[in-house]
C-alpha positions in Angstrom: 190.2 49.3 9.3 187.2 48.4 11.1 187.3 46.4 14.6 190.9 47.5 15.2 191.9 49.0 18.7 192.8 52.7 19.3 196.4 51.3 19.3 196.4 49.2 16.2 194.5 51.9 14.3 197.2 54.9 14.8 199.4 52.1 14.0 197.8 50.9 10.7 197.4 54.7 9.6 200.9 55.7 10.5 202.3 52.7 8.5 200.8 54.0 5.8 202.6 55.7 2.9 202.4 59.1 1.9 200.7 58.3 -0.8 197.8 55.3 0.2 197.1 57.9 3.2 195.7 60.5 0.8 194.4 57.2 -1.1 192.8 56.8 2.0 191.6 60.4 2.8 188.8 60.1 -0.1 186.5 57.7 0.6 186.4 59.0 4.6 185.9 62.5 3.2 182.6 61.3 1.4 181.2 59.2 4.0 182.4 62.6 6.7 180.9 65.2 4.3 177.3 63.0 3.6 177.4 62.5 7.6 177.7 66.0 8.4 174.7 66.9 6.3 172.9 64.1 7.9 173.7 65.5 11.3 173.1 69.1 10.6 169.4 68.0 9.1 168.9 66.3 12.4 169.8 69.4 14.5 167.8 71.7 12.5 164.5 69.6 13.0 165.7 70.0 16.8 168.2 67.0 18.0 170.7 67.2 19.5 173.6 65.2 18.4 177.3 65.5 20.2 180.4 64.6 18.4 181.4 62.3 15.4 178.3 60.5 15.6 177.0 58.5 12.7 173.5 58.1 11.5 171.3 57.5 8.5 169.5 59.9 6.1 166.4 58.6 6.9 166.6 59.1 10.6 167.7 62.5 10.2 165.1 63.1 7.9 162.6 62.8 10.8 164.7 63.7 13.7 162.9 65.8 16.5 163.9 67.3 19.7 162.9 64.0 21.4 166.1 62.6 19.7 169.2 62.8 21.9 172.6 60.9 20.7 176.0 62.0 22.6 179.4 61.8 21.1 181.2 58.7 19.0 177.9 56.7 18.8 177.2 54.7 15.6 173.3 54.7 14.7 172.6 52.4 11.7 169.2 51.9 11.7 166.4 54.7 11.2 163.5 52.6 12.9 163.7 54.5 15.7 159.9 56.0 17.5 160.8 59.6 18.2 156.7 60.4 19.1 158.6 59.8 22.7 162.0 60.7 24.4 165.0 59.1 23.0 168.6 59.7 24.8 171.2 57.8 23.7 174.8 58.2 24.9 178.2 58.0 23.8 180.1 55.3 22.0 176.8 53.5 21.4 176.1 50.7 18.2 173.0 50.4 17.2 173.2 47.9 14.6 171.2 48.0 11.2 167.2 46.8 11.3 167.4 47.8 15.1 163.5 48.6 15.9 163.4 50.9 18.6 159.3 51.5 19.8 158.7 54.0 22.5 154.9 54.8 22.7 152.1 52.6 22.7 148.6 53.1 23.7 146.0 53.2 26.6 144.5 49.5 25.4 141.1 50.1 27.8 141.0 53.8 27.2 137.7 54.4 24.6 139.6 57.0 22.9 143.0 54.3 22.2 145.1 57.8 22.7 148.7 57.4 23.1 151.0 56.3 25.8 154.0 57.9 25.6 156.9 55.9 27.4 160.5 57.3 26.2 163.8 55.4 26.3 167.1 55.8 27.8 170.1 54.0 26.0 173.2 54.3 28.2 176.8 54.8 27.4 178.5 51.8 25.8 175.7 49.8 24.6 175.0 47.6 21.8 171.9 46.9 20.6 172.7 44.2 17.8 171.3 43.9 14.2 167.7 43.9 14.3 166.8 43.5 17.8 163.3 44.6 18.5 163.1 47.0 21.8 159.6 47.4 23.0 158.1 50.5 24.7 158.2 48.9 28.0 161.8 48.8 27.9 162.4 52.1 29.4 166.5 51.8 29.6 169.1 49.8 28.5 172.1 50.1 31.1 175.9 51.1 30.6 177.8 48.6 28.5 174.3 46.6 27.8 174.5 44.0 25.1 171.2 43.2 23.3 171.6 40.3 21.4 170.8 40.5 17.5 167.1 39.3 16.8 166.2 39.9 20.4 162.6 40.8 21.7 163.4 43.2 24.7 160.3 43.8 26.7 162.0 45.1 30.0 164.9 47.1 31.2 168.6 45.6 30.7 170.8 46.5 33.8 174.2 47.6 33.3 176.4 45.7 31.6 174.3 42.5 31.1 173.8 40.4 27.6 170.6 39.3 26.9 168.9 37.5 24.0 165.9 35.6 22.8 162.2 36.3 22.5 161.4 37.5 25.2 164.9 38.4 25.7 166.6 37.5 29.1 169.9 37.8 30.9 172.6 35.4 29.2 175.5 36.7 31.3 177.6 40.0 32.6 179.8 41.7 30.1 183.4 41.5 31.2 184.2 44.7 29.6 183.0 47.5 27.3 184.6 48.6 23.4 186.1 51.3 25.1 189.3 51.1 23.0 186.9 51.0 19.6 187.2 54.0 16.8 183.6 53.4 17.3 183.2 56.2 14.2 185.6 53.8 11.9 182.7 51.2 11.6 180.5 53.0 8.8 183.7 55.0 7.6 183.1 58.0 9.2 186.7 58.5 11.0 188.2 60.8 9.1 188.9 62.7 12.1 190.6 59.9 13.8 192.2 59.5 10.7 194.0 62.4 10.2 194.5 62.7 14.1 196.3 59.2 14.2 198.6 60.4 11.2 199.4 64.2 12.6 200.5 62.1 15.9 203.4 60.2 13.6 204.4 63.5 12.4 204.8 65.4 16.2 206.6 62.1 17.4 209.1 62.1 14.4 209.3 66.3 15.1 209.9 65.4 19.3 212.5 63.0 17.7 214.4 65.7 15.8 214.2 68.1 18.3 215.9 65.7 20.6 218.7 64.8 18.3 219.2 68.0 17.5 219.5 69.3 21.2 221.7 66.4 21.5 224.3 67.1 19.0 
């Protein structure tokens, strides 16, 4: 049920038989229970991740406190430099092969010791499937698209799409996903799931009670 609205994804689950809704209840209880071990390894090495967010194995194997993801954000890439700051907000998609380099190094220094840069990635962005952000990029604005196999070498304002090598501005984004199950896109909604089905249920219960008070 990936891609659907908030709307048509209460109403896809609700439709659902008794039965294909448990059906449905075991493959979202994997992907939730291998999450949740992913997330709690991050936090342990010192991230902090908020809620429902989604990310790989191998990026929560080398999670640090530089690492920073807020709530409903979908990580699927683990090429991400955490030798510098790395806040990223909420209902963020960073899409697989997504290279993400945030320190460099002092080119006429003798000693070639690092430079440590740090990014911010704002609420709302997508960063597409293995666009390559370089360390002078220090932010990528609310609602930012960066366009897959994009080279972005500076900072992309708010809500603008940009692509290419070096990547620059295409256009303005009319809108953001805000009415994406941004969780349902790597199966991780059981949540959601259950959520959009106990909402059938207390409409059908506000039904009865209505009738009833009727009769």
């Amino acid at each position: 049920m990936n891609n659907l609205s908030v709307t048509q994804y209460q109403d896809a689950v609700q439709s659902r038989s008794l039965v294909k809704f448990v059906i449905g209840l075991i493959p979202r209880l994997r992907s939730f229970i291998f999450n949740s071990i992913c997330v709690w390894i991050a936090q342990k090495k010192g991230a902090h991740i908020g809620k429902q967010v989604s990310l790989p194995y191998r990026l929560a194997k080398k999670a640090n406190k530089n690492l920073s993801i807020g709530d409903h954000s979908s990580i699927q890439t683990d090429l991400i430099d955490l030798r510098s700051p790395v806040a990223i907000g909420s209902h963020v998609i960073v899409g697989s092969g997504v290279e993400i380099l945030t320190t460099s190094h002092f080119v006429d220094s003798q000693e070639w010791e690092h430079k440590h840069y740090g990014i911010t990635i704002e609420d709302y962005a997508w960063i597409a499937t293995r666009a390559f952000v370089l360390p002078s990029c220090r932010k990528i604005g609310l609602g930012a698209v960066c366009a897959a196999g994009s080279v972005v070498a500076k900072e992309v304002p708010k809500m603008a799409i940009v692509a290419g090598n070096p990547a620059e501005l295409i256009r303005q984004r009319a809108d953001v996903h805000s009415n994406l199950i941004v969780e349902s896109l790597l199966g991780n909604d059981l949540i959601s799931y259950i959520r959009a089905r106990r909402k059938k249920r207390t409409r059908g219960e506000n039904c009865k009670h209505r009738l009833h008070g009727n009769e």
